[in-house]
N, C-alpha and C positions, 0 to 999 in steps of 0.2 A: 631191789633196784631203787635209787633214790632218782624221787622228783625231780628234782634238779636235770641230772643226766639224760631224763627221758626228755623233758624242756628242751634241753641242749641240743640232745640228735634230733628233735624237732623243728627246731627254728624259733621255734612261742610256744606259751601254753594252748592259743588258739588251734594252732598246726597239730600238734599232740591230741586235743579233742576233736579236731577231723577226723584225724587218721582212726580212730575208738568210736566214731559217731557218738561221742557224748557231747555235752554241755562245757562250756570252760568253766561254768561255775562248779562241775562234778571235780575237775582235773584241778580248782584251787581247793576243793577240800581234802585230798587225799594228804595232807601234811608231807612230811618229809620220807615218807617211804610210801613208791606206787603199790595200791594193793595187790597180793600175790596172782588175782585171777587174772587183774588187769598188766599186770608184770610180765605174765606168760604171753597172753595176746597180743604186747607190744614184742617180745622176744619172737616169738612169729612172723609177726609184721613184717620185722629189722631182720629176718633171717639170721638168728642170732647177734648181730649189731648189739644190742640192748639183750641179758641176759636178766632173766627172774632169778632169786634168790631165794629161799626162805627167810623172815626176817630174823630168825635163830641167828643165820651166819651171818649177817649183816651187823648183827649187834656183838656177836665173837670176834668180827673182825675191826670193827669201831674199837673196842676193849684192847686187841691188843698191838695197836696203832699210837 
C-alpha cells in the first residue's frame, strides 16, 4: 500500500494518524510504502477500502508498469 493512497482515503496525514492512534511524525516516516502491519490495520479500518500488499508485489507491479 503506498503512503500516498492511505493520505488520500484520509483527508491528511494528520487524519490517517488518528485513525492508527499514532503520531504524524510516525505516518511522515513510513516513506513511500505504509508498513505491512500498519497496511493491514488500515485494510481493516477501510473494510477493505485500502488493501495491504506485500511489498514483493508492489514492487512486481512497479516493474512491470
Amino acid at each position: 500500500m503506498k503512503t500516498a493512497d492511505a493520505i488520500k482515503h484520509y483527508g491528511s496525514a494528520a487524519r490517517l494518524s488518528e485513525a492508527l492512534d499514532i503520531s504524524s511524525a510516525a505516518v511522515s516516516m513510513w516513506g513511500e510504502e505504509v508498513p505491512f502491519g500498519r497496511a493491514y490495520q488500515l485494510q481493516v479500518l477501510t473494510k477493505g477500502k485500502l488493501q495491504a500488499t506485500p511489498k514483493e508485489q508492489n514492487t512486481k507491479a512497479a516493474a512491470a508498469a
